[in-house]
ZALO-466880 format. One line per 5 residues: number of its first residue (from 1); their letters; for each residue x, z, y of N, C-alpha, C, CB. Coordinates in steps of 0.05 Angstrom, whole numbers. Glycine has a CB too. Layout:
BEGIN
NUM> a> X/Z/Y/X/Z/Y/X/Z/Y/X/Z/Y  ...
% end
This chain:
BEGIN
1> xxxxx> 2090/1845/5536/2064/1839/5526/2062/1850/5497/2058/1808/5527  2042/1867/5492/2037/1864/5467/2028/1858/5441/2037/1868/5468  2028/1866/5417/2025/1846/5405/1996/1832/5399/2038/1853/5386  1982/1855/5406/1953/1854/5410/1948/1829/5434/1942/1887/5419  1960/1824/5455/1956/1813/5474/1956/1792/5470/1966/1818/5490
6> xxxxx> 1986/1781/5452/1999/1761/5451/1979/1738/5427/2030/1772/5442  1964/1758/5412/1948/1742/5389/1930/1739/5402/1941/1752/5361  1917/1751/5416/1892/1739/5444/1896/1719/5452/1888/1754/5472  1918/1712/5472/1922/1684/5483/1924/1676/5461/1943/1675/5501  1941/1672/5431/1944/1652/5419/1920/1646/5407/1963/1653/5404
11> xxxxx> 1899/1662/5411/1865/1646/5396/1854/1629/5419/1833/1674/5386  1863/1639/5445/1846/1638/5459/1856/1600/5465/1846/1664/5484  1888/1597/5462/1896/1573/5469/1883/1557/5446/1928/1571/5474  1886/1566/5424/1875/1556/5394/1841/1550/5394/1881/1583/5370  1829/1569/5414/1805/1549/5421/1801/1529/5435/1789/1559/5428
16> xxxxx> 1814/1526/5457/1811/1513/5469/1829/1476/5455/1817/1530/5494  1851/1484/5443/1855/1455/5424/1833/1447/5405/1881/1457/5403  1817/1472/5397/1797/1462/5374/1773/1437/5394/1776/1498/5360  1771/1455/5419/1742/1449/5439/1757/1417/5443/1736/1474/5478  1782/1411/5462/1795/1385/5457/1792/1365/5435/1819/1389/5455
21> xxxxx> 1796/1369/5411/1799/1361/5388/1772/1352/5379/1812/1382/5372  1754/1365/5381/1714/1360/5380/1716/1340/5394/1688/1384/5396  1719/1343/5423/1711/1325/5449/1733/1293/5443/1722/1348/5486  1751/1294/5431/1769/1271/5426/1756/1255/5405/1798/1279/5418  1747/1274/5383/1742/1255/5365/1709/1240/5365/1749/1269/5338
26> xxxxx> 1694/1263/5383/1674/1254/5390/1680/1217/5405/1663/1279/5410  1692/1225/5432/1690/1203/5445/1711/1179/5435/1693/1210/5471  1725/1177/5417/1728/1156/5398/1710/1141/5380/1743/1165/5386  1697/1160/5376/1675/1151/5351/1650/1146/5368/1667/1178/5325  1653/1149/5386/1630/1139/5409/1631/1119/5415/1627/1150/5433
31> xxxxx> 1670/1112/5431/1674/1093/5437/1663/1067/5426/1693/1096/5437  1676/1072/5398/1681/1059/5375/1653/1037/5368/1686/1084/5353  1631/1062/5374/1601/1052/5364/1593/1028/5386/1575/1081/5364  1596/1045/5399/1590/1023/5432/1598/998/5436/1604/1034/5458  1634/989/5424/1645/972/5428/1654/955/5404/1661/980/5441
36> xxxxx> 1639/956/5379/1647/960/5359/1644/924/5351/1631/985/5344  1630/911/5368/1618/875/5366/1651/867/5375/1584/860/5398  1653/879/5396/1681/865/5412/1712/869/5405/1682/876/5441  1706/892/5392/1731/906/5379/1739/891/5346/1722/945/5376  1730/886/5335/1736/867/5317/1737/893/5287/1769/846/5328
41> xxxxx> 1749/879/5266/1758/902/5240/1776/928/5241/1774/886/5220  1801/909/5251/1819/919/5250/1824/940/5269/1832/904/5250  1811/930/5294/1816/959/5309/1799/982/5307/1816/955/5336  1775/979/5290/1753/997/5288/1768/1011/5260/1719/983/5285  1786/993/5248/1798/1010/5227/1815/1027/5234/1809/997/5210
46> xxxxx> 1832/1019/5258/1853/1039/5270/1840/1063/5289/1874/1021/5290  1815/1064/5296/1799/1084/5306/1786/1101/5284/1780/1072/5325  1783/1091/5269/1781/1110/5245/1804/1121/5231/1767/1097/5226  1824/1105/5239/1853/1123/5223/1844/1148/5246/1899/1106/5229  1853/1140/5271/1852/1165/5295/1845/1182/5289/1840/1165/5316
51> xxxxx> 1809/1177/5281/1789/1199/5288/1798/1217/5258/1750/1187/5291  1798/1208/5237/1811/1226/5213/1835/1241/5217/1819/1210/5191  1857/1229/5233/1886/1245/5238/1879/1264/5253/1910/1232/5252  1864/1262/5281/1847/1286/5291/1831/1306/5275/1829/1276/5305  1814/1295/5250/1803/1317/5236/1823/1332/5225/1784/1310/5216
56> xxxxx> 1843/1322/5211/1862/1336/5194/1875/1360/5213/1885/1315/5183  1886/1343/5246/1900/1366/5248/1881/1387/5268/1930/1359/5260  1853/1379/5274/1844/1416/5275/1834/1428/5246/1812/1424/5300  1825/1415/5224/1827/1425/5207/1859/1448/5203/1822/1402/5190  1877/1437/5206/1900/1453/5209/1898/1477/5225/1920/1439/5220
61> xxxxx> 1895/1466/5248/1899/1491/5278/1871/1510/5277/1897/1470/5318  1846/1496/5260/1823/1524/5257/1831/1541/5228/1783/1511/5254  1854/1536/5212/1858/1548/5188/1882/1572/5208/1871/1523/5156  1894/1564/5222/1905/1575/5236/1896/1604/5251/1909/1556/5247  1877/1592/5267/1861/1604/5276/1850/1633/5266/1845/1586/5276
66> xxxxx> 1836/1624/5243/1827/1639/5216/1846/1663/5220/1832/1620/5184  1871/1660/5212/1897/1675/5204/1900/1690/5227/1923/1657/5198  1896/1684/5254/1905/1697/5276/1878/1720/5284/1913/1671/5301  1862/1710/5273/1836/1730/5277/1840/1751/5263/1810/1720/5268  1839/1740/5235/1840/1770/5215/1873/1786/5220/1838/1759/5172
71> xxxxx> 1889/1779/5226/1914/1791/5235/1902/1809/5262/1939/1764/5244  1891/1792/5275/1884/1820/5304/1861/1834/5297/1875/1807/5340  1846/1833/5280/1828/1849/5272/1843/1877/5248/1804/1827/5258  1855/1862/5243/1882/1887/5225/1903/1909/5243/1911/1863/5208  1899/1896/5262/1918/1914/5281/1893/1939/5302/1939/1886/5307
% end
């Protein structure tokens, strides 16, 4: 495979964690709203740790991303 090929799949897998990563933190914070009488403080506080550790790490994997684009656009 080359190397051209190889940075294709790796955006292409890299989108699809980003598309995951939307859809997760979406339906936490959905959850969250919905259930939020029954769920009490503490656990709406631990769904908000979640939904932030999720932002951070596609914040990570789309800086990533970034890097793998302009690298195959260089080649």
């Amino acid at each position: 495979m080359s190397r051209k090929e190889s940075l294709s799949n790796d955006i292409n897998n890299i989108s699809k964690a980003i598309h995951l990563l939307l859809v997760s933190i979406f339906g936490i914070s959905a959850w969250g709203f919905v259930n939020y009488k029954s769920l009490g403080s503490g656990k709406i506080s631990l769904l908000f740790i979640v939904a932030c550790l999720l932002c951070a790490a596609e914040y990570i994997i789309i800086k990533r991303y970034k890097k793998l684009n302009k690298e195959l656009e260089n080649l």
